[in-house]
C-alpha positions in Angstrom: -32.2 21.0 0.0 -32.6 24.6 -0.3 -36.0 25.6 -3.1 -37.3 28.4 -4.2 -41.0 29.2 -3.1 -43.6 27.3 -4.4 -41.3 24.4 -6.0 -40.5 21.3 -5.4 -37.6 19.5 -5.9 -36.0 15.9 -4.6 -32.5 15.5 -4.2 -29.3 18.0 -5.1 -29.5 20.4 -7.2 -26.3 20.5 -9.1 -24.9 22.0 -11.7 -23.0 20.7 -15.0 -19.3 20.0 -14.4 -18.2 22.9 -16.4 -21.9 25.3 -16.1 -21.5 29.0 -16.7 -19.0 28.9 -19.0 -15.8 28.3 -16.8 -12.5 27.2 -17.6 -10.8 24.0 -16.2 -9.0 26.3 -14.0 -12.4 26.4 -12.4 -12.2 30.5 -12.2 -14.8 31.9 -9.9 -17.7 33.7 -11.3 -17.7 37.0 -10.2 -17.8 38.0 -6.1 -20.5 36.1 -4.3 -21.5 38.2 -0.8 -22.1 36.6 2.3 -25.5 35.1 3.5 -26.5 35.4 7.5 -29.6 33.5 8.2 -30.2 34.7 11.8 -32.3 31.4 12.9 -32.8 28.2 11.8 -35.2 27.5 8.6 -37.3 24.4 9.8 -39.7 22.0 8.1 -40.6 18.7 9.3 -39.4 15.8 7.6 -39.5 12.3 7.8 -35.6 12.1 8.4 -36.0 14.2 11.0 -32.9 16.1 10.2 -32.3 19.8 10.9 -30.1 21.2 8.5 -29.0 25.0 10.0 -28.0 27.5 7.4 -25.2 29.9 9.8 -22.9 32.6 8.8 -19.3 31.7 7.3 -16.4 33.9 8.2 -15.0 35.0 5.1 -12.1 32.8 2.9 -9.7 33.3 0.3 -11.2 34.5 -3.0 -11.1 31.2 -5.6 -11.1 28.3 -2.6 -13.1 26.0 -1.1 -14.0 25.4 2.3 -14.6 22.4 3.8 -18.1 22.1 4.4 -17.0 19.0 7.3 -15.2 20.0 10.2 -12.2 21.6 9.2 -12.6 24.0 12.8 -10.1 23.9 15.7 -11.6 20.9 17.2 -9.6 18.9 14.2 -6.9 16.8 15.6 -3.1 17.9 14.8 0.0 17.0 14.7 1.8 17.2 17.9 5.1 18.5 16.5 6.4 18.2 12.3 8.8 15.1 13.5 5.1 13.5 14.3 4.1 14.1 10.8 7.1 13.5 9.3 8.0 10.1 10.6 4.3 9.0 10.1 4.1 9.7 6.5 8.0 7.8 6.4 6.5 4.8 8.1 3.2 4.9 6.1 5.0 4.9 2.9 8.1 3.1 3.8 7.1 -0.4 4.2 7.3 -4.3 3.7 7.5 -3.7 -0.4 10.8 -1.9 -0.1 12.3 -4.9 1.4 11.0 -7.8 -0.6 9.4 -6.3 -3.6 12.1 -3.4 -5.0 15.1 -5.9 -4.5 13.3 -8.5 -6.8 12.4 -6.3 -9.3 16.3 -4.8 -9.7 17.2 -8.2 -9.8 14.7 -9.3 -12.5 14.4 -6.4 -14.6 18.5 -5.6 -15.6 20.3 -5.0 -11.8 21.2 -1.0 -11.7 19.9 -0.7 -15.0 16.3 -0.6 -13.7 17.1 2.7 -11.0 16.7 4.2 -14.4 12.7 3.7 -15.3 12.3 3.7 -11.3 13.5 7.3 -11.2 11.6 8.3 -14.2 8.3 7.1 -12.7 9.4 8.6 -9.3 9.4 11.6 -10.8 6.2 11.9 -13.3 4.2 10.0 -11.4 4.5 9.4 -8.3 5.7 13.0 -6.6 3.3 15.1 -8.8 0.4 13.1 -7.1 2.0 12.8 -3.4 1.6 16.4 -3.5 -1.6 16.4 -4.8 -3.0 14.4 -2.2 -1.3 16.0 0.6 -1.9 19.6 -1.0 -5.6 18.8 -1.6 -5.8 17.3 2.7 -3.9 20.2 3.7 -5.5 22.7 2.2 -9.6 21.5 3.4 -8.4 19.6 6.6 -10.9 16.9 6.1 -10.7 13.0 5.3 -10.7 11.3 2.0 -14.6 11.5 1.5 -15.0 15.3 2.5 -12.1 16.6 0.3 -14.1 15.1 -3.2 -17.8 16.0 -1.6 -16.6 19.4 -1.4 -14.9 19.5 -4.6 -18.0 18.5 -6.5 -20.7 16.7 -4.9 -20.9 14.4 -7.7 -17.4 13.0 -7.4 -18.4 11.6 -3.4 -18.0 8.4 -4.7 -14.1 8.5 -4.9 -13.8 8.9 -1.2 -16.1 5.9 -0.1 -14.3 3.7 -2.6 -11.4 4.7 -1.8 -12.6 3.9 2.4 -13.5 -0.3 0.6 -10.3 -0.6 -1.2 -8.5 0.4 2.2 -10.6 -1.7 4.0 -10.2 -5.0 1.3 -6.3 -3.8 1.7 -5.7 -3.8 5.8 -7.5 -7.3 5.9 -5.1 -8.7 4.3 -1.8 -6.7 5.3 -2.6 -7.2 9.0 -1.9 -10.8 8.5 1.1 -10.4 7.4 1.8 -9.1 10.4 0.3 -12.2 12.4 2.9 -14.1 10.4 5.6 -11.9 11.7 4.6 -12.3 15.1 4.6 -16.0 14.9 8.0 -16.1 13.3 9.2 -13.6 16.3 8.1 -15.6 18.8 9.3 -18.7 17.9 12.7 -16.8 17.2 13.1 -16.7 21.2 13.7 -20.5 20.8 17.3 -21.8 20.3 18.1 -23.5 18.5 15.6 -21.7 15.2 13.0 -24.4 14.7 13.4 -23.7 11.0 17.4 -24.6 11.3 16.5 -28.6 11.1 13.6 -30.8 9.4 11.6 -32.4 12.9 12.2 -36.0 13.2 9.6 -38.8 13.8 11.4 -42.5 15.9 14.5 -41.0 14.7 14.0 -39.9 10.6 13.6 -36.8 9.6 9.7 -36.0 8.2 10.1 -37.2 4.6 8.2 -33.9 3.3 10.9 -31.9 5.2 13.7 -33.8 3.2 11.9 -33.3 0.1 12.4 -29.4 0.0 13.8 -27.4 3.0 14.2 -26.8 7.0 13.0 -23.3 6.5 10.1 -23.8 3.8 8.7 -27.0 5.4 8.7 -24.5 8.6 6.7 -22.2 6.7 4.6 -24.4 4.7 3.6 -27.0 7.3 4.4 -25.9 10.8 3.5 -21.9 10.0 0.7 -21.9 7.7 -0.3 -26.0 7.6 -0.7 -25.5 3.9 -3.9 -26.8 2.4 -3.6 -28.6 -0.6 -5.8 -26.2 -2.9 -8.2 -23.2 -2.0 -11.1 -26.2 -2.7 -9.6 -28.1 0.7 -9.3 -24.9 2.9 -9.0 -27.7 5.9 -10.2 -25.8 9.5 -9.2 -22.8 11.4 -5.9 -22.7 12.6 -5.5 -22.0 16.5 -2.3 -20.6 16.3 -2.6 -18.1 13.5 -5.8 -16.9 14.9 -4.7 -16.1 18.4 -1.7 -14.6 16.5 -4.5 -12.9 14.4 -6.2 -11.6 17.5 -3.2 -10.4 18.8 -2.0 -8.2 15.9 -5.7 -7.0 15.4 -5.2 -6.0 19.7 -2.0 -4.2 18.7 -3.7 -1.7 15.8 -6.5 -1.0 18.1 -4.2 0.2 20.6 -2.2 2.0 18.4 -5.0 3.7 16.3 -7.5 3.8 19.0 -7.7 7.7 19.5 -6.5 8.5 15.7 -3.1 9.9 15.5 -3.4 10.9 19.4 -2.0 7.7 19.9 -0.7 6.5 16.5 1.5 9.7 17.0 3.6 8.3 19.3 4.3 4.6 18.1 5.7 6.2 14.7 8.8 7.5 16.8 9.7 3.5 17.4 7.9 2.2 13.9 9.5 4.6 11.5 13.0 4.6 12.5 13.8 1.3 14.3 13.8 -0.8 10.4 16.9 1.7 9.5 18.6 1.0 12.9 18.0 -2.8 11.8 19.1 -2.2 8.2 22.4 -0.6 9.4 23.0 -3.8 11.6 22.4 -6.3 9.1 24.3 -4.0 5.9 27.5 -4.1 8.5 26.9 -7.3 9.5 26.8 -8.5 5.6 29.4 -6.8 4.1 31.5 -9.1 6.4 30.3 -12.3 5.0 31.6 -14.2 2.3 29.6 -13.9 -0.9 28.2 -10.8 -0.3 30.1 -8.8 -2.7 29.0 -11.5 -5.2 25.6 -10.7 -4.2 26.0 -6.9 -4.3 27.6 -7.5 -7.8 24.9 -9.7 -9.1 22.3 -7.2 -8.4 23.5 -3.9 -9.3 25.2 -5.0 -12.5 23.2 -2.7 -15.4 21.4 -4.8 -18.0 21.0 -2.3 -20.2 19.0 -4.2 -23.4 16.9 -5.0 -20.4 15.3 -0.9 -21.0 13.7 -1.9 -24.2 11.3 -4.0 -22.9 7.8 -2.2 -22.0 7.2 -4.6 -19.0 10.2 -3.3 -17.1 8.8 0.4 -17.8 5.5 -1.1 -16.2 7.2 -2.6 -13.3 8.7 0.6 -12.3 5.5 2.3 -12.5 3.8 0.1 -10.7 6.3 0.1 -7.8 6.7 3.9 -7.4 2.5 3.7 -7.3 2.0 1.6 -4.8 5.2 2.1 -2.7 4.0 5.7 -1.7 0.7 4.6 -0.9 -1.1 6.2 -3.2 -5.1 6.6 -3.4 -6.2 5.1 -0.2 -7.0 8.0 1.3 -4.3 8.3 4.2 -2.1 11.1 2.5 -5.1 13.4 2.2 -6.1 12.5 6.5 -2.0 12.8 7.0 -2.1 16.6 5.4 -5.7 17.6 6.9 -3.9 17.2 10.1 -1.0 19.8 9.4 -1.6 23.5 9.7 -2.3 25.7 7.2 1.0 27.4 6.3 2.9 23.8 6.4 5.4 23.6 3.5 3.9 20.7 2.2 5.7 21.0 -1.5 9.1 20.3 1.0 7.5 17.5 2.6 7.0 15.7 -0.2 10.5 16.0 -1.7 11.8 14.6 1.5 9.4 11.9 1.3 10.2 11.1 -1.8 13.6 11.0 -1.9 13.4 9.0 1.6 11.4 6.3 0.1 13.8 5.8 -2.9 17.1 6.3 -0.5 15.4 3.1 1.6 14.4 1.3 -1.3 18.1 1.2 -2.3 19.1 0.6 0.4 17.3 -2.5 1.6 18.3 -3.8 -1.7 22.2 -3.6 -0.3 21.5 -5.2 3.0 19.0 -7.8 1.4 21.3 -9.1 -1.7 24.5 -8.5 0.8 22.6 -11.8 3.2 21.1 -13.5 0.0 25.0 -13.0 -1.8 26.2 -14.9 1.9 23.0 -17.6 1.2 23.8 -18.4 -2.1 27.9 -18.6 -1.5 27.0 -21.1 1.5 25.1 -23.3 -1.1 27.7 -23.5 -3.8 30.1 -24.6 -1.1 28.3 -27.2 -0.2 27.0 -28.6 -3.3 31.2 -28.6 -4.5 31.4 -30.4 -1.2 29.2 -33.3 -2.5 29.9 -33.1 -6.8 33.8 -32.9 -6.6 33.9 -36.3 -4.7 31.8 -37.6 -7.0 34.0 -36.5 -9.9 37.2 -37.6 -8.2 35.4 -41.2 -8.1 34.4 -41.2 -12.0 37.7 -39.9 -12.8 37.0 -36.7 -13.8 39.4 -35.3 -11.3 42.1 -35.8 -10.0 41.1 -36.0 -6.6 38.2 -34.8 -4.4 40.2 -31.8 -3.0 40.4 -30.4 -6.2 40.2 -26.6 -6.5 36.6 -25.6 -7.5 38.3 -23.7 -10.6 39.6 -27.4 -11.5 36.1 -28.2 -10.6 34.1 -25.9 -13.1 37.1 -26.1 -15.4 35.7 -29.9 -16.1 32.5 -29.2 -16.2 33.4 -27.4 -19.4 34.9 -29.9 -21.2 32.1 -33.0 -19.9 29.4 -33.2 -21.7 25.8 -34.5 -20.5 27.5 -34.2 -16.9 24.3 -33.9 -15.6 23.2 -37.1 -16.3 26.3 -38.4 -14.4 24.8 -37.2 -11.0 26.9 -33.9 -11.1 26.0 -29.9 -10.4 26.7 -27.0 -11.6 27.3 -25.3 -8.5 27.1 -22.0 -9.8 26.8 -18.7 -7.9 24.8 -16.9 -10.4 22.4 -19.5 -10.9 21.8 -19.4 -6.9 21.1 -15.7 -6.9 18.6 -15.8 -9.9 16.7 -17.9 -7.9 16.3 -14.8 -5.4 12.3 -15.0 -4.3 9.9 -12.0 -3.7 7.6 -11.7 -1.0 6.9 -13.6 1.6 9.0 -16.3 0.2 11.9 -13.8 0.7 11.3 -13.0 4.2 10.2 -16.2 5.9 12.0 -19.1 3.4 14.9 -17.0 1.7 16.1 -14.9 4.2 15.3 -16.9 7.7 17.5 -19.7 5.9 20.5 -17.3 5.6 19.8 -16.1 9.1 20.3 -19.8 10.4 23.7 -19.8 9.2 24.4 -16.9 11.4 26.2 -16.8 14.6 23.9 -16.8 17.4 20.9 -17.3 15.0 18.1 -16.4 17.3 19.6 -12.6 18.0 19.8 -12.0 14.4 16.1 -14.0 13.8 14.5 -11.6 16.8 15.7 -8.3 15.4 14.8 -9.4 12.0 11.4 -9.7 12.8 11.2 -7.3 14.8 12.1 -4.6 11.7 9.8 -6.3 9.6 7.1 -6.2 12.4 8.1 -2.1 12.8 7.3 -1.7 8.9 4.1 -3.6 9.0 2.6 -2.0 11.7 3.7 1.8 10.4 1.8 0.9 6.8 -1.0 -0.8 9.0 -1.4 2.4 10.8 -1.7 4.7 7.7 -3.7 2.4 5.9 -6.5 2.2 8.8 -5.9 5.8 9.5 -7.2 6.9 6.1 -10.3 4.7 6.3 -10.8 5.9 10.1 -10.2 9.5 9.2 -13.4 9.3 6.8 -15.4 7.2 9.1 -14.6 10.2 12.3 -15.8 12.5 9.5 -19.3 11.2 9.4 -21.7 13.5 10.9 -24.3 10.5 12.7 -20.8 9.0 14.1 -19.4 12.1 15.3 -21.3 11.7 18.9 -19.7 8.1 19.1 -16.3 8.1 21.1 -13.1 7.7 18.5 -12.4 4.2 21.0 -15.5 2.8 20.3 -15.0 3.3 15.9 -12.3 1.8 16.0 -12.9 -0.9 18.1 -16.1 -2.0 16.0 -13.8 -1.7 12.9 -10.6 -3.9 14.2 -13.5 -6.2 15.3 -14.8 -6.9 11.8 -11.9 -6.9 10.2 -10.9 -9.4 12.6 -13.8 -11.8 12.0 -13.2 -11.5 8.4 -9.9 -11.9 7.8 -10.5 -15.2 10.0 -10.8 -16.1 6.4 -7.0 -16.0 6.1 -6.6 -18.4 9.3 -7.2 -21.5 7.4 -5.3 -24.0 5.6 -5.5 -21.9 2.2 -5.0 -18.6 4.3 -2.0 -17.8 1.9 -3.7 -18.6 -1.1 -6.6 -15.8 -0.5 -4.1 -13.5 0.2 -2.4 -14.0 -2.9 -5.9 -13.4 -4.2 -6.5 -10.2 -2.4 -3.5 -8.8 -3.0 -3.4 -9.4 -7.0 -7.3 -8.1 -7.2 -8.5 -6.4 -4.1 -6.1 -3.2 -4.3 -4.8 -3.0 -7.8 -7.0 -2.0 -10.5 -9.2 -0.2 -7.7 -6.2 2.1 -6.6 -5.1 3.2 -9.9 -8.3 4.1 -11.4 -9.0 6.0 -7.7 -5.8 7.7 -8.5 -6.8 8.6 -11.8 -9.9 10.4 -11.1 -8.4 12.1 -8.0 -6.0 13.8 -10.2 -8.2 14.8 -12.8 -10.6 16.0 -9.7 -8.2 18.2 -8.0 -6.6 19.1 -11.4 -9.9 20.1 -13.9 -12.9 19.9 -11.7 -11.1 21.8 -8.8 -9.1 23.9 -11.1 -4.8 23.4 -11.7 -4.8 27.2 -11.5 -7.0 27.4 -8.2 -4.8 24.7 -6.7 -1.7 26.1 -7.8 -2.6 28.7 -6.1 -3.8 26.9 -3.2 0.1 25.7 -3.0 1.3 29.0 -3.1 -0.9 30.5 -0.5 0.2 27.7 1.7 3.8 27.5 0.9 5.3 30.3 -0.7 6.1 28.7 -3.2 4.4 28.6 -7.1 4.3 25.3 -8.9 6.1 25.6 -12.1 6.6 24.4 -15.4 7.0 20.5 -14.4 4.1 20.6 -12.1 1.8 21.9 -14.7 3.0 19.6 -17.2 3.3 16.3 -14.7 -0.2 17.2 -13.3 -2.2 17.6 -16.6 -0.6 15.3 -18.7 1.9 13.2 -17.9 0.3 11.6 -14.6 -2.5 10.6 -16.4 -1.1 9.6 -19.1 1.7 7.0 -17.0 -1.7 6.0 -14.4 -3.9 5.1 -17.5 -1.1 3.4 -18.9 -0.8 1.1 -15.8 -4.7 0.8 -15.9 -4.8 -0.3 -19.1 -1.9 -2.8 -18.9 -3.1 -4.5 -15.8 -6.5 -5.4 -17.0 -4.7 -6.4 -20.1 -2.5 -8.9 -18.0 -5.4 -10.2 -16.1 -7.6 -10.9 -19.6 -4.5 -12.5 -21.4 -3.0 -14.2 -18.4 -5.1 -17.0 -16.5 -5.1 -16.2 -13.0 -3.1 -18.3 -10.8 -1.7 -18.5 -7.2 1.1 -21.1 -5.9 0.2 -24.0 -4.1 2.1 -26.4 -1.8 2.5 -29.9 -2.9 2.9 -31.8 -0.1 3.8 -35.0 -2.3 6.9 -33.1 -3.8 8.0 -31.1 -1.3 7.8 -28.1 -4.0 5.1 -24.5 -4.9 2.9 -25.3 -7.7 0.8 -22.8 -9.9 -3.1 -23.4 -9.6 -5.4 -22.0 -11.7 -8.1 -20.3 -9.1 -11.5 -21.9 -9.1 -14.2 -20.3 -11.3 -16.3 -19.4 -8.0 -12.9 -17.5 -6.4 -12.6 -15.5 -9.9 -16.0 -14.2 -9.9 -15.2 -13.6 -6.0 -12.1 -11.7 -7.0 -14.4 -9.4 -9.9 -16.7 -8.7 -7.2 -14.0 -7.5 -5.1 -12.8 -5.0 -7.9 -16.4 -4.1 -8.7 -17.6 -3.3 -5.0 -14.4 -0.6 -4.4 -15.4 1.2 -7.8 -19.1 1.1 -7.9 -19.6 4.3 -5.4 -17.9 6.1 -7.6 -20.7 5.5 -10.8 -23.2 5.3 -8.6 -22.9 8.7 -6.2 -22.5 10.3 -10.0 -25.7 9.1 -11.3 -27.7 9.3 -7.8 -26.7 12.8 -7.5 -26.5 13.7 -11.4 -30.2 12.6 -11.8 -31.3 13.7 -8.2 -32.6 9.8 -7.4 -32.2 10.3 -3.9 -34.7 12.3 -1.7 -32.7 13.5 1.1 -28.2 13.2 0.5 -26.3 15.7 2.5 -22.8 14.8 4.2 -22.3 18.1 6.3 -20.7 18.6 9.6 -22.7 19.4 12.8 -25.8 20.2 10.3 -23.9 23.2 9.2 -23.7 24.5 5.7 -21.4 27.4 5.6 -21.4 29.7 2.3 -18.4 29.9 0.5 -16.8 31.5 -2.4 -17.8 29.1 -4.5 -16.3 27.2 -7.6 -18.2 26.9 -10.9 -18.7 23.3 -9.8 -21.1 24.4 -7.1 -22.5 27.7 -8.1 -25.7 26.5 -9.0 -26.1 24.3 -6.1 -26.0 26.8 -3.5 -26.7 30.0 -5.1 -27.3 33.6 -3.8 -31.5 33.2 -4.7 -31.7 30.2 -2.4 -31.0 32.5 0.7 -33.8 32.2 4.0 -35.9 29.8 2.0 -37.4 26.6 3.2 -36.0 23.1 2.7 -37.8 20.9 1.5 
């Protein structure tokens, strides 16, 4: 720290949030010259760190410079496709398939594209750009960007870094799932297409609920009965583990050196794959029924707040927002990038995919559900024809459901209802969609395992391109350290993939599914959003909406308007404290639960978690958003003794901010630190 002669002082020295009288547009405060300190001012210190105050080349009136390596040694993009595709494959991933369909079909078909746009639009684009603007213009990671903003906000970065870290635990075994299901697709026939037999009879829990879900349940994940009977490791989900933690090193090894390339295959391969199965679907029968089914507007359903939530909620976490890999994806770009551009494209390229997974996705489950009613007439109308319900057992199914009409209590006479609708209500969400739902409709297929293979294959693609952004944001901050900048990029990431791998061996046992259910309804939600939150209030009234505005500009060519202005100081906040608010509301009011497999029934059953996983799951939530109150209050009440975060011991004057006047001023120049 920089003193005055003759004083003392411990920590920072900052100044007030809004000191010297300026104006959330954070104006600067008058022309501040340049400061040359020819040679290095030295004291000893127990830290033995050499801080080295050198001359800055001069910068934009009203903008801050990265005091982290923002110089030419920063990695780049190779080429705008590079960027392009790796943002597409980042944001683009395994929710658009089994999370976006669900939620049309739940929350009133096409009549729910309506609060999705809305969202899209107030609160989801204004803060892509924000986060890509904000990288773009420093060129440093996650934890730079808010240091250099204000030194007091450092804490968003590093708990942004823990949320990721909490996050690509538990999205990397999703891939290991994938892998195992791809693998065992090479097999014909699927070994999901009939219930294993034992002298003869088929497995009685098989029989009790299905080929594919006692596959997934028992042969995939050997279910434990609760998260209080974990049972051991399993051997094959943790070489499969191993493997997919192998495949991310590999990838993300050198940073986007080599994740750079892999996004050519991982971004565009899943629409190759969607095209195939949409042409493939619209073939089979049902699928118009399906299409029907979930695109027919609902519109009472609009009136209720939840569905308002939902799509809030989705557009959130769909673009990846908050973990810190769309400010590293824009510090790589140049500095004249038209990032306003990219993120329309983005944008609309994440809705256009969203929509139309849900086409290729209710297209197969429309084919599913028609398969079903067919053979549940082929069973009831028998049955009827014997009771004397009809008049024989090749009755029409319009004959069929015609009776049903006029028999009451039919139910208790052994017959079904058989109805389509009722088949596709029962569509499933998440990894019930992919490995139960969907790999039953790809048995019914013609040459199952082809279909299986490139399945998996698109769903491994998506994985991987989220896994690569999400680990690319927490890498990007890690590079950015000053101590681990002599360490070789291989060697960070290796020592990461490692202990991510040894935790999430966690995930491996018997109640594997059951924690991820956990750390994927606590670890990332309420975390992100309130990350989110004080990001856009950083950028927009710490940093200074007119500053960055013009920061945009300068960049682009282009001056944000009216609906940036209005998105970024109001309406964001006002939609991401709204989704704040309600999810801590729906955790108090609702007990927490996750589904179980009951072995005995054959059947998912909702557990309430034990009392010693919730205060796990609080800790979770607490440990991502504690940096954030703590850097404030360490630095605020200058607690900590020595707490710089600077590049190559470099501090480079700048034109500064009001939010770091004080720290740094003009009196502090050739004085000793102390």
């Amino acid at each position: 720290m920089v003193s005055k002669a003759g004083e003392n002082r411990n920590g920072h020295e900052l100044a007030p949030l809004r000191a010297g009288g300026g104006s959330g547009g954070g104006g600067v405060i008058g022309p501040q010259p340049q400061v040359a300190v020819a040679s290095a001012a030295r004291q000893a210190d127990p830290s033995g760190v050499t801080i080295v105050v050198t001359h800055a080349p001069p910068q934009h009136r009203g903008s801050i410079i990265s005091r982290a390596s923002a110089g030419p040694e920063r990695a780049a993009w190779s080429n705008k496709m590079q960027f392009f595709l790796s943002i597409i494959g980042y944001s683009v991933g395994l929710g658009n398939i089994w999370r976006f369909p669900y939620l049309c079909q739940l929350h009133g078909g096409g009549a729910f594209l309506l609060p999705f746009a809305v969202m899209l639009i107030l609160e989801g684009i204004p803060l892509f750009l924000i986060e890509l603007g904000i990288g773009q213009k420093m060129r440093l990671g996650s934890m730079g960007v808010w240091n250099t903003i204000h030194p007091w906000l450092g804490g968003i970065g590093l708990s942004s870094c823990i949320v990721t870290f909490f996050v690509a635990l538990y999205y990397n075994v999703i891939i290991t799932w994938v892998f195992y299901y791809l693998f065992n697709s090479l097999r014909s026939p699927l070994p999901w297409a009939d219930c294993p037999t034992v002298n003869g009879t088929a497995v009685a829990e098989c029989q009790r609920s299905s080929e594919t879900a006692y596959f997934w349940y028992r042969t995939t994940l050997d279910a434990a009965p609760s998260m209080e009977e974990p049972g051991g490791l399993k051997w094959w989900i943790v070489l499969c583990l191993l493997l997919a933690w192998i495949v991310v090193f590999f990838i993300t090894m050198k940073g986007i050196q080599s994740s750079g390339k892999v996004v050519y295959f991982t971004s565009m391969f899943p629409y190759v794959v969607l095209t195939i199965f949409l042409i493939r679907g619209l073939t089979l029968p049902g699928a118009s029924a399906g299409l029907i089914h979930l695109y027919t507007p609902k519109v009472e359903k609009l009136l209720n707040p939840d569905v308002w939530r939902e799509a809030a909620t989705q557009v959130f976490y769909s673009f990846g927002l908050a973990f810190g890999s769309l400010i590293a994806f824009g510090s790589y770009n140049p500095p004249k990038n038209n990032v306003v551009r990219d993120v329309v494209l983005v944008s609309v390229c994440n809705a256009f995919t969203a929509i139309y997974a849900s086409l290729v996705v209710f297209a197969i489950l429309g084919f599913k559900a028609h398969l079903n009613v067919e053979r549940c007439l082929e069973t009831s109308k028998p049955l009827a024809a014997s009771l004397g319900l009809l008049p024989s057992a090749n009755a029409t199914n319009d004959e069929y459901f015609a009776m049903l009409q006029k028999t009451e209590n039919y139910t208790s006479l052994g017959l079904q209802e058989c109805s389509m609708t009722k088949q596709l209500d029962e569509a499933a969400e998440g990894t019930g969609l992919a490995f139960i739902v969907f790999a039953q409709a790809i048995v019914e297929l013609p040459v199952a395992p082809f279909w299986s293979v490139i399945f998996f294959m698109m769903l491994l693609a998506l994985g991987i391109g989220s896994q690569i952004g999400i680990l690319e944001g927490m890498l990007c901050t890690i590079f950015d350290i000053d101590i681990l900048k002599r360490i070789r990029k291989e060697y960070i990431t290796a020592g990461v993939c490692f202990v991510c791998f040894f935790v999430g061996l966690l995930f491996a046992s018997g109640a594997g599914e059951y924690w991820l259910q956990l750390f994927d309804s606590f670890a990332g939600t309420v975390g992100l959003v309130i990350i989110a939150l004080l990001e856009m209030i950083a950028v927009i009234y710490v940093y200074g909406h007119d500053r960055f505005t013009q920061d945009i500009e300068d960049m682009t060519g282009y001056r944000p308007g009216w609906y940036w202005q209005i998105t970024w100081r109001f309406l964001s906040p006002i939609i991401m404290t709204g989704i704040l608010v309600s999810s801590i509301g729906y955790m108090v009011i609702n007990t927490p639960k996750y589904n179980a497999w009951n072995a005995d029934t054959g059947k998912v059953v909702q557990k309430e978690y034990p009392t010693w996983v919730l205060i796990i799951a609080i800790a979770m939530i607490v440990v991502g958003i504690l940096p954030i109150p703590l850097v404030f209050l360490l630095r605020r009440f200058q607690c900590l003794r020595f707490d710089i975060n600077i590049s190559q011991g470099v501090i480079r004057r700048i034109d500064t901010t009001v939010s770091t006047k004080e720290m740094m001023g003009d009196q502090d120049v050739s004085k000793l630190f102390h």
